[in-house]
C-alpha positions as CSV (number, residue, x, y, z in Angstrom):
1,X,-4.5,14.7,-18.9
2,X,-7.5,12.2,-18.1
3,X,-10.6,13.4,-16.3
4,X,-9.4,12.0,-13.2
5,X,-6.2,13.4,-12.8
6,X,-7.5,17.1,-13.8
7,X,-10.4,16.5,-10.6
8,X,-7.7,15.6,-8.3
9,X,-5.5,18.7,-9.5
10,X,-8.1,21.1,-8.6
11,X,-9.0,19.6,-5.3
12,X,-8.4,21.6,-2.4
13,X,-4.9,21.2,-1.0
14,X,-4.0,19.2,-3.6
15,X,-1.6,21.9,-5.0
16,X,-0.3,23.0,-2.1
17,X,0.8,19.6,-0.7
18,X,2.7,19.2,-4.0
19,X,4.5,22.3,-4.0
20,X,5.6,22.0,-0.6
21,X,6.9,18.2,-1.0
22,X,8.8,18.9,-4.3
23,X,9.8,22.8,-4.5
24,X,12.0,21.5,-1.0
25,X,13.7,18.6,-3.4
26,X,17.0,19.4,-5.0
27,X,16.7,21.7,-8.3
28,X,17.8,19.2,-10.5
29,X,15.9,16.2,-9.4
30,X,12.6,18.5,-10.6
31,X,14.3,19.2,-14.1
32,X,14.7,15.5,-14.7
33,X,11.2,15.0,-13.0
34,X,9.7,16.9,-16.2
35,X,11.9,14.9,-19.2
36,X,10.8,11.6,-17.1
37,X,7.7,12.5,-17.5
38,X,7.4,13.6,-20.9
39,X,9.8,10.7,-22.0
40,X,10.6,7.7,-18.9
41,X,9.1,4.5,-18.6
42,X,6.3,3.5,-16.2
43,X,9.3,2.1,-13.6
44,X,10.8,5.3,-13.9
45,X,7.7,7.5,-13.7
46,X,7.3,5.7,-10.3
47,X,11.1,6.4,-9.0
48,X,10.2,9.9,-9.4
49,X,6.3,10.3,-7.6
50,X,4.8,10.4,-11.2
51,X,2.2,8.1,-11.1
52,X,-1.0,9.5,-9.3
53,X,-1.4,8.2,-5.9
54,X,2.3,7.6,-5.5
55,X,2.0,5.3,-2.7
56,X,-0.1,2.8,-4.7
57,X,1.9,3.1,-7.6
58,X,5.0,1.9,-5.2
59,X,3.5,-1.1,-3.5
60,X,2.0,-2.8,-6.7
61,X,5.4,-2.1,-8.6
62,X,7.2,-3.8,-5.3
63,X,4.7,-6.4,-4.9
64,X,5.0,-7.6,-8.6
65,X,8.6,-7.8,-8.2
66,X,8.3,-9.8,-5.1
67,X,6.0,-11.5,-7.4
68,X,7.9,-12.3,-10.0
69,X,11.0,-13.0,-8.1
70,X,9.0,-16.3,-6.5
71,X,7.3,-16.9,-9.5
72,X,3.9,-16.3,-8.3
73,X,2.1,-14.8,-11.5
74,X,-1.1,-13.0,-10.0
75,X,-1.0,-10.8,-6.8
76,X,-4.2,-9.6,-4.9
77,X,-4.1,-6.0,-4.1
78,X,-6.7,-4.8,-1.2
79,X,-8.6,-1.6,-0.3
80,X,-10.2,-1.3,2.7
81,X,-12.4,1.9,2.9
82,X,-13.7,2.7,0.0
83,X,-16.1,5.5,0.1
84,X,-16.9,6.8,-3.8
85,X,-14.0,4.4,-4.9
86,X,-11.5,6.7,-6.2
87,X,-8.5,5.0,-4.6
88,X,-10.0,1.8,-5.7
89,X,-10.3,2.7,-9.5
90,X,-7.3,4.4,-9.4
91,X,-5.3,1.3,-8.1
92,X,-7.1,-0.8,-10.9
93,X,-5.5,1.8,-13.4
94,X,-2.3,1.5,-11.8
95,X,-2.2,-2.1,-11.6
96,X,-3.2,-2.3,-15.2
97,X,0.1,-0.4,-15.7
98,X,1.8,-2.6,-13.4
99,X,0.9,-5.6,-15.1
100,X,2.5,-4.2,-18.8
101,X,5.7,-3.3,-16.9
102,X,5.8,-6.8,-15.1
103,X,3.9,-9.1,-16.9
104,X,2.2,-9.8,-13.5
105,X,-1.5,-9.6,-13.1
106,X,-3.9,-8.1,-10.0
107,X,-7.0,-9.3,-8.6
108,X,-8.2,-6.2,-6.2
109,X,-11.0,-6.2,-3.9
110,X,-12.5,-3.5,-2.1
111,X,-14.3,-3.3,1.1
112,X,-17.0,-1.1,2.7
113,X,-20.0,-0.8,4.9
114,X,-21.6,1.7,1.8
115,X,-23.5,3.9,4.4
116,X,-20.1,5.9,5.7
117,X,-18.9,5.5,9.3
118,X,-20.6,4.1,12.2
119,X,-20.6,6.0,15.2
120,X,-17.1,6.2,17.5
121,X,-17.5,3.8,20.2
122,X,-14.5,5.6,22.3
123,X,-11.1,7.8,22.4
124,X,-9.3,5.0,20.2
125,X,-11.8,5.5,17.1
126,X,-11.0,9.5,17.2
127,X,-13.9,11.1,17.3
128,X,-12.1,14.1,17.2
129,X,-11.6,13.8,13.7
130,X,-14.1,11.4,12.4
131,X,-17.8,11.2,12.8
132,X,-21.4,8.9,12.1
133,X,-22.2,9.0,8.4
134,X,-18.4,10.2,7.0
135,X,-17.3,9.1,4.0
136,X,-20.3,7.3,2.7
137,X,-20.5,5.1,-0.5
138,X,-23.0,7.8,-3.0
139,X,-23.5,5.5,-6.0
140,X,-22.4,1.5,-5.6
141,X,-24.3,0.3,-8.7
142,X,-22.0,3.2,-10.4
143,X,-19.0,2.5,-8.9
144,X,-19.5,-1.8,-9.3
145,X,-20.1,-1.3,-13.2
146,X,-17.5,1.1,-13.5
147,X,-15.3,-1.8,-11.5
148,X,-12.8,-4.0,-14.9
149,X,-13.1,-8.0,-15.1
150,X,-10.2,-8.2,-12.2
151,X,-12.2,-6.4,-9.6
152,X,-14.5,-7.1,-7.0
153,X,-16.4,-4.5,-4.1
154,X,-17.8,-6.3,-1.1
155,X,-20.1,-4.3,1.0
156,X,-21.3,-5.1,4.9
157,X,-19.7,-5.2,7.9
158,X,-15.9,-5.3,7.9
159,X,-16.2,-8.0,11.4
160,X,-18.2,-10.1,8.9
161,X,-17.0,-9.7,5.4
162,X,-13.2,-10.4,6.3
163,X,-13.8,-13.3,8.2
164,X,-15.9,-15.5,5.0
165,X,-13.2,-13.8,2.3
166,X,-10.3,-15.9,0.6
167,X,-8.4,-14.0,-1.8
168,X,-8.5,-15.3,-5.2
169,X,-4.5,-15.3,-5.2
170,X,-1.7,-14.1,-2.5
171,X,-2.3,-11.0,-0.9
172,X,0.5,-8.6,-1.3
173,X,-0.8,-4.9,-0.8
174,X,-3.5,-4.1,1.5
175,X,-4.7,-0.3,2.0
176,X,-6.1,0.8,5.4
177,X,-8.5,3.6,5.0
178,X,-11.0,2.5,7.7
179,X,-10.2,6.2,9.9
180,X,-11.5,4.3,13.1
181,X,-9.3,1.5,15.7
182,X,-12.0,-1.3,15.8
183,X,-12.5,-1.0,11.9
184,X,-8.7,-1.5,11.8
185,X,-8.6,-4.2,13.8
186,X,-11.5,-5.8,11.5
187,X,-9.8,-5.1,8.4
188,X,-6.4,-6.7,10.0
189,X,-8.1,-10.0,10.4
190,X,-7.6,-10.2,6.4
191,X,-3.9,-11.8,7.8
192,X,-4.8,-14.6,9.9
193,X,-5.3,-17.1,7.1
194,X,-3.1,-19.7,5.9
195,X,0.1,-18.3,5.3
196,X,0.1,-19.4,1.3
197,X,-2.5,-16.6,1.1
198,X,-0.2,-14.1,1.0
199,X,3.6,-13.1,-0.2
200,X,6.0,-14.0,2.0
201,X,5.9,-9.9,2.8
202,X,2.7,-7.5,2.5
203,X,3.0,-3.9,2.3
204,X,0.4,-2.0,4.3
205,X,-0.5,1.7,3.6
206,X,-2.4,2.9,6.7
207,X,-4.1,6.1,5.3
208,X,-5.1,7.7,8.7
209,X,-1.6,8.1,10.6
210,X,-1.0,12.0,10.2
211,X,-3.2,14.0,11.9
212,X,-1.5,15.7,15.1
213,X,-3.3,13.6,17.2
214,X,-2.8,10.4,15.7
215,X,-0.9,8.1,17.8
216,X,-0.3,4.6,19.3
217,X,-2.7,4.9,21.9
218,X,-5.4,4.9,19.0
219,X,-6.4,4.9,15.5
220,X,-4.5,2.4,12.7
221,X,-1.6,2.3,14.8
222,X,-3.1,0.9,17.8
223,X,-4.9,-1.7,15.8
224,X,-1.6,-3.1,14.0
225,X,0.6,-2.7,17.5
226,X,-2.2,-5.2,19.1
227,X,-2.2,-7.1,15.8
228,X,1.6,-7.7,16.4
229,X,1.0,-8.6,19.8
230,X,-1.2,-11.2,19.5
231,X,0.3,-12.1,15.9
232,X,4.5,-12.8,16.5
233,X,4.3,-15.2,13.2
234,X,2.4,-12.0,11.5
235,X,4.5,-8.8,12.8
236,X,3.7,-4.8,11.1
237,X,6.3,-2.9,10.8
238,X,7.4,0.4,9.7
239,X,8.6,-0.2,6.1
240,X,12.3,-0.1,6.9
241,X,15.0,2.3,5.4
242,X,12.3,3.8,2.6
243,X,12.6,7.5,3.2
244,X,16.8,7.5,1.8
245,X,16.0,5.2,-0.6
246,X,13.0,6.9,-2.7
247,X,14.8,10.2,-4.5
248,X,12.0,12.6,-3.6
249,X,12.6,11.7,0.1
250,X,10.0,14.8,1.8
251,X,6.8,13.0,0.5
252,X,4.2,12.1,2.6
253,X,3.3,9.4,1.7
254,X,6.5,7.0,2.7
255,X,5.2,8.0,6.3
256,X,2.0,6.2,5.8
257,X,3.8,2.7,4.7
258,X,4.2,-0.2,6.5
259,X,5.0,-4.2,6.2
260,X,3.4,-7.3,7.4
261,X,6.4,-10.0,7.8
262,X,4.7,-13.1,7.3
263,X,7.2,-15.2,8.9
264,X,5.7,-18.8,8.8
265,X,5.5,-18.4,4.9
266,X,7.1,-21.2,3.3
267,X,10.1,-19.0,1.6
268,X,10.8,-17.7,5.2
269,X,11.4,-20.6,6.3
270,X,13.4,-22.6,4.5
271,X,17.4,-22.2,3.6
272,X,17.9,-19.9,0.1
273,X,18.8,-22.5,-2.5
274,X,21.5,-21.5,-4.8
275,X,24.9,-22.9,-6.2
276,X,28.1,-22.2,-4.5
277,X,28.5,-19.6,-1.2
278,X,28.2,-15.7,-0.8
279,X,31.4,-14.6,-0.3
280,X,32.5,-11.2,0.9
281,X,35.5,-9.6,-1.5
282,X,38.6,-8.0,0.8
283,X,40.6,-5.7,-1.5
284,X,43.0,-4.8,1.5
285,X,44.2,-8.7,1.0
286,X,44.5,-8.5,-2.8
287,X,46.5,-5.3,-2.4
288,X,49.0,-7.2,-0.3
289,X,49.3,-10.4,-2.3
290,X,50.6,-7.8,-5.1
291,X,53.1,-5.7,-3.2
């Protein structure tokens, strides 16, 4: 177990959350859970919420796929809301994986203000919940050095940083961990470049969607409901149909995931390419040209 994964295991909560998402699973998808992880691959260990920080694990699996799929080789993955930089060392590790699975490699980037939050300006920032000074960035020189080859932290003002960035190849995961509405809608400006800046679709994991008063009047999900609004080219959307697809459906995580079509993308836009039609089978007609 590395040093990182026995921290997280004894942080408060931590245990709890996992024994309420998986003891609810079926029996025998947790008996297989222990083989896989003993024995399954990296694709596997992913199917079955293995890898820490599930939800990263997911996206730069799917985005690589994506990836591959349109032969794009090198995908940048994006954290905004760093803090200490956990989340963003832990997606370098997973990417790393990623990349032996796939053969695709990750340029990620990490954004942060360094001195914590600002103050709330209104109700939409949630003041209820979040406050001046939160979450600030304790060691930067530490975290930067501790950072591998294919990773980059950007400090300053979201409003500022955003708007001079180009990523160094097409965006395909971008984490929201900003807590406050105008820091969201900062962060969001990330998709208003040119449209071979990104894969044709993004995921989105908006971190601060579950509180009981998290809602669309405020927070991350007012700041991508606007975004789609002014955006119709760029829509966010729920990511559709995840929950019945993953096989440990009660996570929390799939709740937290979202996509950003980007519609004028140059493989949305044109017709599919391939030899001869689809073509649906109809058994029922078979069955009667036999009888």
């Amino acid at each position: 177990m590395n040093k990182y994964l026995s921290q997280r295991l004894r942080k408060k909560g931590v245990w709890k959350r996992i024994l309420r998402e998986r003891l609810a699973e079926p029996l025998h998808l947790n008996l297989v859970s222990a083989g896989v992880a003993l024995l399954g691959s990296f694709r596997t260990k992913v199917d079955f919420d293995l890898v820490m920080r599930a939800h990263h694990a997911f996206a730069l699996l799917k985005a690589a796929d994506w990836a591959k799929k349109y032969d794009i080789r090198r995908v940048t993955a994006v954290e905004f809301g760093v803090a200490n930089g956990a989340g963003l060392l832990n997606m370098c590790e997973v990417g790393r994986r990623v990349t032996e699975a796939t053969g695709i490699n990750f340029d990620f980037v990490g954004f942060d203000g360094g001195a914590g939050l600002p103050p709330p300006r209104d109700y939409r920032d949630h003041p209820e919940y979040y406050s001046k000074g939160d979450y600030p960035m304790q060691s930067p020189d530490k975290l930067i050095a501790s950072l591998p080859e294919n990773a980059q932290l950007i400090l300053g003002d979201i409003h500022e940083t955003v708007r001079r960035f180009t990523p160094p190849s097409p965006v395909g995961f971008v984490s929201v961990d900003v807590d406050y509405y105008y820091s969201a809608v900062d962060a969001l400006n990330l998709l208003e470049g040119d449209p071979e800046n990104y894969l044709p679709w993004i995921i989105i994991y908006l971190d601060d969607v579950d509180h009981d008063g998290h809602n669309q009047h405020s927070g991350e999900m007012l700041a991508i409901q606007e975004f789609t609004e002014r955006h119709p080219l760029r829509p966010i959307t729920p990511y559709n149909s995840l929950r019945p697809r993953r096989l440990f459906q009660r996570a929390l995580w799939i709740d937290h995931m979202y996509m950003a079509h980007i519609f004028d993308h140059q493989i949305r836009t044109r017709a599919i390419e391939r030899e001869g039609k689809a073509v649906l089978d109809n058994p029922y007609l078979r069955e009667l040209a036999h009888r």
